[in-house]
C-alpha positions as CSV (number, residue, x, y, z in Angstrom):
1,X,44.7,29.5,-19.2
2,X,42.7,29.9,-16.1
3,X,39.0,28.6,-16.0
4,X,36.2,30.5,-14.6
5,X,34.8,29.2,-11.7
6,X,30.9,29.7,-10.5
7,X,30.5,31.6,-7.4
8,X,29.2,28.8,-4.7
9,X,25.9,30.8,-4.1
10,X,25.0,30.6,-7.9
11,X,26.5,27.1,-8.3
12,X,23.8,25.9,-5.3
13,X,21.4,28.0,-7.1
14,X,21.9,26.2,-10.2
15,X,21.6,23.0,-8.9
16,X,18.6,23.7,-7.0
17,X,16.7,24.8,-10.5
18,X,17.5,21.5,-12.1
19,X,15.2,18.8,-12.0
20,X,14.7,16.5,-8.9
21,X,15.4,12.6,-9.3
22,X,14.6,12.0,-12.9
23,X,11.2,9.6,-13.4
24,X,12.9,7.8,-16.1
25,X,15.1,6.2,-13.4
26,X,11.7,5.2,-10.7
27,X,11.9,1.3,-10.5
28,X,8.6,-0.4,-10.5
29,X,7.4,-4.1,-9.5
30,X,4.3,-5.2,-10.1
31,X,3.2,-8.8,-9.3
32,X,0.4,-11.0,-10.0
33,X,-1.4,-9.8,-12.9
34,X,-2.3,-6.3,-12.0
35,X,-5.1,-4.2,-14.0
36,X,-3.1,-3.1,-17.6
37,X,-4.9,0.3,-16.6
38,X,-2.1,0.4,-13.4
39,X,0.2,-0.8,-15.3
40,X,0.1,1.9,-18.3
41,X,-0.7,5.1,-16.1
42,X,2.6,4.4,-14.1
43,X,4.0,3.6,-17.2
44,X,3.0,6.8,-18.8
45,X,4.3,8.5,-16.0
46,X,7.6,8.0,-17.3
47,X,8.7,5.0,-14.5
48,X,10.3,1.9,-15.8
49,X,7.6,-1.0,-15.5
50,X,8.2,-4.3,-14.7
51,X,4.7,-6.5,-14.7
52,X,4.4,-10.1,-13.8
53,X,1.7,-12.4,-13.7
54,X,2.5,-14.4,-11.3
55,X,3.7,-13.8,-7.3
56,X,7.5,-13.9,-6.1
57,X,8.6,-16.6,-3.2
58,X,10.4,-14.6,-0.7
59,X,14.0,-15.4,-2.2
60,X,13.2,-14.7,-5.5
61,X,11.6,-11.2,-3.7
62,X,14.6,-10.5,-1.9
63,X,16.9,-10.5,-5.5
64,X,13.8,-8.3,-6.9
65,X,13.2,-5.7,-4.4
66,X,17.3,-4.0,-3.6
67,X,16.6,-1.1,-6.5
68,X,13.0,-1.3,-6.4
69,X,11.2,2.4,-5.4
70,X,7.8,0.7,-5.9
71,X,6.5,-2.7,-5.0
72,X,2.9,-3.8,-6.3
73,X,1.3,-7.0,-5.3
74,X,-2.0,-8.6,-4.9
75,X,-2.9,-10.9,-1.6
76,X,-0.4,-13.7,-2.7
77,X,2.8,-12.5,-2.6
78,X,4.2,-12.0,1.6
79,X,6.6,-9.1,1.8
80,X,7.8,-10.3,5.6
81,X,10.7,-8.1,7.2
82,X,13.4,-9.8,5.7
83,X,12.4,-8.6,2.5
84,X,12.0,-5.0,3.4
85,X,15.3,-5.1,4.8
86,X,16.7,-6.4,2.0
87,X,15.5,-3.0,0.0
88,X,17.3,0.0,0.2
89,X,15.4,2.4,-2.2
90,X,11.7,1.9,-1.3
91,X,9.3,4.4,-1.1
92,X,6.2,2.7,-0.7
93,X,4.4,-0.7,-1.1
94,X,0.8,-1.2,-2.9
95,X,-1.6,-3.5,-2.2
96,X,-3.7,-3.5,-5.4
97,X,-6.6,-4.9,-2.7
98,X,-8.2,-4.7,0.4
99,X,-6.4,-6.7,2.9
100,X,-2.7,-5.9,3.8
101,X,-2.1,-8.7,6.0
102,X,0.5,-9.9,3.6
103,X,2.3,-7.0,4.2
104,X,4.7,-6.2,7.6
105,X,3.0,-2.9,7.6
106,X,4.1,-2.2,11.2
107,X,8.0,-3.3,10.6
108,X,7.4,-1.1,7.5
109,X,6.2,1.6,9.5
110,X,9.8,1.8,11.6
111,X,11.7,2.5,9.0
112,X,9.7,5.1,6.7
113,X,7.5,3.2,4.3
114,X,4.1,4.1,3.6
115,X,1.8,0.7,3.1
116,X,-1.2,1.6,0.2
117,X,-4.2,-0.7,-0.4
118,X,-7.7,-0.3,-2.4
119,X,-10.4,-0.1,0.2
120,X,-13.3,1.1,-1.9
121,X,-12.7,-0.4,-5.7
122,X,-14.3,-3.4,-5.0
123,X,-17.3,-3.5,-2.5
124,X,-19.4,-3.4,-5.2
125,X,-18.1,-7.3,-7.3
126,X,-17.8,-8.8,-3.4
127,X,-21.6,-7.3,-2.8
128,X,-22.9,-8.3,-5.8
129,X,-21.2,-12.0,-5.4
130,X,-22.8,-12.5,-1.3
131,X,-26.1,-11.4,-3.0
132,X,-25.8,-14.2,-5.9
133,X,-24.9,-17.0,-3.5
134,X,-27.6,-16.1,-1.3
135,X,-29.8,-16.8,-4.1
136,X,-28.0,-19.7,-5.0
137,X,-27.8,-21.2,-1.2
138,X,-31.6,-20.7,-0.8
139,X,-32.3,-22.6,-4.2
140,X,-29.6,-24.8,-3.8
141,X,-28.4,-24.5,-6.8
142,X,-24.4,-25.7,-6.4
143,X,-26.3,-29.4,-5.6
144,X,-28.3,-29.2,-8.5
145,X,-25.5,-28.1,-10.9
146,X,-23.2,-31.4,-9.9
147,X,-26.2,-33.8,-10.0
148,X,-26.7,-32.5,-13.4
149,X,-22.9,-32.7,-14.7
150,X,-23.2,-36.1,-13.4
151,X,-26.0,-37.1,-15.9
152,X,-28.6,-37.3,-12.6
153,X,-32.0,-34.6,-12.9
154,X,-34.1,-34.0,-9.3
155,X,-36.2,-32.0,-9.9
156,X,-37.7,-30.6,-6.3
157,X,-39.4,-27.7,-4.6
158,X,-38.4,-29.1,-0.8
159,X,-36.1,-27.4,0.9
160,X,-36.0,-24.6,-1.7
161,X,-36.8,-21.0,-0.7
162,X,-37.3,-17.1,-2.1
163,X,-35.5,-14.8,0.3
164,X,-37.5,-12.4,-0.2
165,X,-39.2,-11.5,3.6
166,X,-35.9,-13.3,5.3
167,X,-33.3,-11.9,7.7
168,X,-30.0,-11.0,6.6
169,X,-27.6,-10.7,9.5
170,X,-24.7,-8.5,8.1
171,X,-21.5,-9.0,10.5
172,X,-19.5,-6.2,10.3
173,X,-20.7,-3.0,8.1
174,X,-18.4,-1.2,6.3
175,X,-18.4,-0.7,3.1
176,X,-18.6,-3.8,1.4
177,X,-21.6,-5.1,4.6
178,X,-23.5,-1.5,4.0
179,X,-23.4,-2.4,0.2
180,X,-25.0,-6.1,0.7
181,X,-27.2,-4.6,3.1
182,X,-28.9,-2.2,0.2
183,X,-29.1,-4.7,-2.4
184,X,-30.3,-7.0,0.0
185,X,-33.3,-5.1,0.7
186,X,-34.1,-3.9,-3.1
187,X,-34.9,-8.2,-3.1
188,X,-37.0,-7.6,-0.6
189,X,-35.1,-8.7,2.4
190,X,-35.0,-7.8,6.4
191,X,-31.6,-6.8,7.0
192,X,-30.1,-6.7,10.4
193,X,-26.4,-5.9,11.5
194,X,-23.7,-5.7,13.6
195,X,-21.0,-4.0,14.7
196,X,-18.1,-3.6,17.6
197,X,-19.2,0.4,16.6
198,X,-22.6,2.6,16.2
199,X,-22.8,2.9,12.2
200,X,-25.2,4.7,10.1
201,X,-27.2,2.4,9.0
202,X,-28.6,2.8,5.5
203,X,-32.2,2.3,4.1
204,X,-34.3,0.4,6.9
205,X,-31.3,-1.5,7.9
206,X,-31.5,-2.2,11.9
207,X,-28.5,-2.2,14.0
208,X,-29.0,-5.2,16.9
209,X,-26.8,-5.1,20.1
210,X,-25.0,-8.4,20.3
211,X,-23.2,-10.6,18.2
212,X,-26.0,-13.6,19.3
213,X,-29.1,-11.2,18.5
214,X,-27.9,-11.1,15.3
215,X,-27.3,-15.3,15.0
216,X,-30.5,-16.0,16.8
217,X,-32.7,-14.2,14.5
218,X,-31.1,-14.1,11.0
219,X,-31.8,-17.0,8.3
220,X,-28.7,-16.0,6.3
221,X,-25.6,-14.2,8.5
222,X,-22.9,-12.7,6.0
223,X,-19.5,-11.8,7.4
224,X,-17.7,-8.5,6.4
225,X,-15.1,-7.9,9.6
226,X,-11.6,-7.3,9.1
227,X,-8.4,-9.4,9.8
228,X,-8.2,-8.1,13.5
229,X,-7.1,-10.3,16.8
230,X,-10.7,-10.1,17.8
231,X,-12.1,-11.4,14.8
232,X,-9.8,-14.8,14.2
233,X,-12.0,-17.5,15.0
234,X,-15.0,-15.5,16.2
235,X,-17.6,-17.8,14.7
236,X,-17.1,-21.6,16.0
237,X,-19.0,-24.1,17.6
238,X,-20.6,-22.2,20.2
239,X,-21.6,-19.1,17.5
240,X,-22.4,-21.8,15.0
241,X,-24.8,-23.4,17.8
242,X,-26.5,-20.6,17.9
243,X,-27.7,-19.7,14.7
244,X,-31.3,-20.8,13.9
245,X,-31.8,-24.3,12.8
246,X,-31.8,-24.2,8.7
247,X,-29.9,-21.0,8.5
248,X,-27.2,-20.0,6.6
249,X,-23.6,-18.8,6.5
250,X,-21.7,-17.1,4.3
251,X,-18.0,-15.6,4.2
252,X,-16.2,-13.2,1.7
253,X,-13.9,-11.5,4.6
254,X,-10.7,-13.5,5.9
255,X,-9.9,-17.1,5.9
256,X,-9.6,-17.0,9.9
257,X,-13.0,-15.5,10.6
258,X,-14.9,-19.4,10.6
259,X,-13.7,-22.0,12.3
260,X,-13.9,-24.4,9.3
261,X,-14.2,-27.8,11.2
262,X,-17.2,-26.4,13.1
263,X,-19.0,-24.8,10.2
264,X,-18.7,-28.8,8.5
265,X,-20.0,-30.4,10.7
266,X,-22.8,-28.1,11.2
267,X,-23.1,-28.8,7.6
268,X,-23.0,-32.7,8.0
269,X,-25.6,-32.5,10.7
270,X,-28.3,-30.2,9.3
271,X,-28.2,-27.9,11.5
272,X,-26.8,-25.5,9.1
273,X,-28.8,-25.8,5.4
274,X,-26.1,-24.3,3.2
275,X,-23.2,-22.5,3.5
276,X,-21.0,-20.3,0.9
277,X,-16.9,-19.8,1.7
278,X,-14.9,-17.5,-0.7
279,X,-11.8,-17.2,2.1
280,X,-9.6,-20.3,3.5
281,X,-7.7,-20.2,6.7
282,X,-4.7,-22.5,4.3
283,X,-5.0,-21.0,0.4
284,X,-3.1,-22.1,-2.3
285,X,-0.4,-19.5,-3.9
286,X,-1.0,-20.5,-7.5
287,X,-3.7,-21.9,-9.5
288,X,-3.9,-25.4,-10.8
289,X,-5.4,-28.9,-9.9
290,X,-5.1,-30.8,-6.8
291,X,-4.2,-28.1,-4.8
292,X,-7.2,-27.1,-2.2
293,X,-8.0,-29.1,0.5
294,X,-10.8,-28.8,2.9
295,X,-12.9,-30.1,5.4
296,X,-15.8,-28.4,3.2
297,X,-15.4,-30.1,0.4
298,X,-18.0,-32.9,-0.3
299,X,-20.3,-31.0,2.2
300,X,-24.3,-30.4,1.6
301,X,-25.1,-26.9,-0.2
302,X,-21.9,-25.7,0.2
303,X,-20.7,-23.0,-2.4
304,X,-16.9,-22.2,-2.5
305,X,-14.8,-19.9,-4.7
306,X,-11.2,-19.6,-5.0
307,X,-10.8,-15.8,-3.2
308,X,-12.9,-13.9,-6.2
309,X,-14.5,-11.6,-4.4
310,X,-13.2,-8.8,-5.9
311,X,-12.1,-10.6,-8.8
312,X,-13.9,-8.9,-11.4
313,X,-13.0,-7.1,-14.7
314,X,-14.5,-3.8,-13.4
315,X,-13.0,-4.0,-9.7
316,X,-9.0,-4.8,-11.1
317,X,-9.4,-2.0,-13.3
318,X,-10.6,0.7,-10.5
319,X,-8.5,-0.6,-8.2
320,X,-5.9,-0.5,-10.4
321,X,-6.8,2.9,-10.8
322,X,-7.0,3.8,-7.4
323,X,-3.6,2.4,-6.2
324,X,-1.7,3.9,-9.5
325,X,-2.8,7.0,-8.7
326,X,-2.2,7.2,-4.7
327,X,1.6,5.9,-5.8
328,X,1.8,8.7,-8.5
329,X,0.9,11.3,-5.6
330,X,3.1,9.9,-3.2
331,X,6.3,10.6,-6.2
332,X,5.3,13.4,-7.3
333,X,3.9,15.2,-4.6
334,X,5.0,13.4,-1.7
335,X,1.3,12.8,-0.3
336,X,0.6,9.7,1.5
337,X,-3.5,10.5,1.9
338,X,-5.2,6.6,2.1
339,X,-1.7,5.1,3.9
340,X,-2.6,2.0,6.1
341,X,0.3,2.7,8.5
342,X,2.3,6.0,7.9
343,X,1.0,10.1,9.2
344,X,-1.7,10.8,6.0
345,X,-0.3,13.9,4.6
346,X,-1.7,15.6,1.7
347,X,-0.2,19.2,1.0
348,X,-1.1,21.1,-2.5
349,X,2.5,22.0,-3.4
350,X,2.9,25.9,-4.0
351,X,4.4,27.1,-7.3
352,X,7.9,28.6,-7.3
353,X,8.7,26.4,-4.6
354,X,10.9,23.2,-3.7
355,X,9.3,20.6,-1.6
356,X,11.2,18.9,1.4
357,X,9.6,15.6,2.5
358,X,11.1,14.6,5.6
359,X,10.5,11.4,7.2
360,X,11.9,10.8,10.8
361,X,11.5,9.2,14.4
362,X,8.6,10.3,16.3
363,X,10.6,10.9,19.3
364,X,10.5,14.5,21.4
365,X,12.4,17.4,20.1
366,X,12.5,16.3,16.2
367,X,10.2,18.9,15.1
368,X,12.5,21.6,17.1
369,X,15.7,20.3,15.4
370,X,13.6,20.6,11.6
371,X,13.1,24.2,12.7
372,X,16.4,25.2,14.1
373,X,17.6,23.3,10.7
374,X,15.3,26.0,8.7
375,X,16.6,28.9,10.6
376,X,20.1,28.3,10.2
377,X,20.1,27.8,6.2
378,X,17.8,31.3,5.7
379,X,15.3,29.1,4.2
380,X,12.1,30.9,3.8
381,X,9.0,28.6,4.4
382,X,6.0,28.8,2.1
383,X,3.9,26.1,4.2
384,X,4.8,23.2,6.5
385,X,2.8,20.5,8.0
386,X,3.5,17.5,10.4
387,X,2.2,14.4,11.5
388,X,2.7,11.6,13.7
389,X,1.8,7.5,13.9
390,X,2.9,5.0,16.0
391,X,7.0,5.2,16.0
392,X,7.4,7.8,12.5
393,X,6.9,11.4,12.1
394,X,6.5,12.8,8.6
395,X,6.8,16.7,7.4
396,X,6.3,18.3,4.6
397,X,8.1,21.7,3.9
398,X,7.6,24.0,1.3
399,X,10.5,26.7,0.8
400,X,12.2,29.0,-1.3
401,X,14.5,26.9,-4.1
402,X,17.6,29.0,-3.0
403,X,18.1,27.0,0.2
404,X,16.3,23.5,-0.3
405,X,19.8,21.6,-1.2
406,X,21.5,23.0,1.9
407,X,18.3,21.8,4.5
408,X,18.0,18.7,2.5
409,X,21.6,17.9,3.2
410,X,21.3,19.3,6.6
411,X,17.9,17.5,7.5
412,X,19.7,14.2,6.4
413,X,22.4,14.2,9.1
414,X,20.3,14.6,11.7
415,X,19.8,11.6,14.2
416,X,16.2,11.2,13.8
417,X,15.9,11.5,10.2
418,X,15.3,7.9,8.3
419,X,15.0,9.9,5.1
420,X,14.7,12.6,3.1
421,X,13.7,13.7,-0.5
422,X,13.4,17.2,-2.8
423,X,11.0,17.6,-5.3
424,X,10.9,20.0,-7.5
């Protein structure tokens, strides 16, 4: 008895209509605590959800990560090289905060995986927090809270200031330094600030040419500059020095930004009256006691926070948010709109089509190859679109379903490629 056998054109045909790789089968990590609002709209999604509290050392990382699609951390957990090497499914890695220093972004880059962080969701808890401590500096209330727990009760006026009518000299304004600068001046402050770029300055905010203008004149100087090669160690001695006598520093930004040994003993001597530190150069990567060490510690009207700035209820939920739904985009849709180190493409898919995403080398002659690819299956394109950054190329194509196993297979075996995927 012979068995009927599907004609190849139908048979590709067939497989073309059925569904792209099933969601049920989308591996998810997610480390230190993230938002349970992440957590259940990726879970809702259909992916399988794996949430921890705590963050992975790199060997316990590199057993994690082999089948992994989707990695999730906060700023604790390092994803070096080694560990993106070790992965063989990956399609992109969220940083449910700010910074992505933690990340090899660039090593990332080479070989096709789009970096995600949360740069919005929460300027508004590290904003509200600067303002809080520069209340708190002025009235120096961290030295009045230990005398207290320790029984003692001074009760003083010297020393202790309103800041309303003061300079604030905001370092650095983006959008958590354009957020302190508003609230800043609803308490009736001057604010003053700079930045390696002209910005928009908002309310009566006044942009100042140098660094030192801004030190020389400002009784409180709030840093809000990224983790950059120019900014490591950009306030020291000789920044410190110039600050006016009685000022005051504060720092929610990166750990490298102050030299620490400097600000204390500006501290020790007076010339500095208070100071407030939320970032360490050396941070502990879990909580409990005896574990931070500083040469702040045990100095005058100094506030310091464990890295909270965004630590608030309201921030972990938008942010988680934020990042669950650029990784949701980047599945189903293939868009990588808000990527740190990858070409930002963001393409409404068209219906009755299959998508191609297409991730390759950005050397010459890739995008002729795509092309000449196209033309030789019969593929008929609906829309395409390109981009480039640094040493990856990314293309989305848009095409009739008839042809999209044939070019994915095609695409695939072609030198440049570093991967490719079919949604549908």
């Amino acid at each position: 008895l012979s068995v009927p056998t599907m004609a190849p054109e139908l048979k590709r045909k067939r497989e073309a209509e059925e569904t792209s790789f099933p969601k049920s089968k989308i591996k998810v990590l997610l480390l230190e605590g993230v938002s349970a609002v992440g957590i259940k709209m990726l879970t809702d999604e259909g992916f399988q959800v794996e949430a921890l509290k705590t963050a992975l050392t790199e060997d316990e990382l590199l057993e994690k990560v082999k089948d992994l699609h989707i990695l999730g951390i906060r700023s604790k957990t390092q994803v070096p090289k080694k560990v993106i090497e070790a992965s063989n499914r990956l399609l992109a890695i969220a940083c449910f905060c700010i910074g992505t220093d933690q990340v090899d972004w660039r090593f990332a880059n080479s070989v096709g995986i789009p970096v995600f962080n949360a740069p919005f969701a929460n300027t508004r808890s590290v904003a509200e927090l600067i303002i809080g401590n520069i209340v708190g500096l002025s009235r120096k209330i961290g030295d009045c809270t230990s005398a207290m727990h320790r029984g003692a009760w001074f009760k003083q006026a010297v020393g202790c200031f309103e800041i309303r009518g003061k300079t604030l000299g905001v370092i650095g304004y983006g959008h958590i330094g354009a957020q302190v600068s508003v609230l800043a001046e609803a308490m009736g402050m001057k604010v003053i600030y700079y930045d390696v770029i002209p910005k928009l300055a908002m309310g009566n905010a006044t942009q100042v040419g140098s660094l030192e203008e801004l030190l020389s004149t400002s009784e409180f100087v709030s840093l809000h500059v990224p983790n950059l090669p120019q900014t490591k160690n950009m306030i020291g001695e000789k920044e410190i020095g110039q600050m006016k006598k009685g000022s005051f520093l504060l720092n929610a930004s990166r750990g490298n930004v102050v030299v620490i040994p400097a600000l204390a003993a500006a501290l020790k001597s007076g010339h500095l009256r208070g100071a407030y530190v939320d970032v360490f150069p050396q941070e502990p990567g879990k909580n409990g006691e005896n574990l931070f060490e500083s040469e702040l510690r045990g100095c005058p009207n100094t506030l310091m926070t464990p890295h909270v700035g965004g630590s608030t209820e309201e921030a972990q939920a938008k942010i988680g948010e934020e990042v669950a739904s650029t990784l949701l985009k980047i599945v189903n849709t293939g868009s990588t709109h808000g990527s740190v180190n990858f070409p930002e493409v963001d393409l409404p898919q068209l219906p009755g089509t299959h998508r191609i995403l297409c991730i390759h080398k950005n050397v010459p002659g890739v995008l002729s190859d795509i092309n000449s690819v196209i033309a030789a299956s019969g593929a008929n394109v609906s829309q395409q679109f390109l981009s480039t950054k640094d040493s990856v190329g990314y293309v989305i194509i848009d095409l009739n379903v008839e042809a999209s196993a044939e070019v994915k297979t095609k695409l695939s075996d072609l030198d440049a490629s570093l991967r490719v995927r079919v949604l549908h």
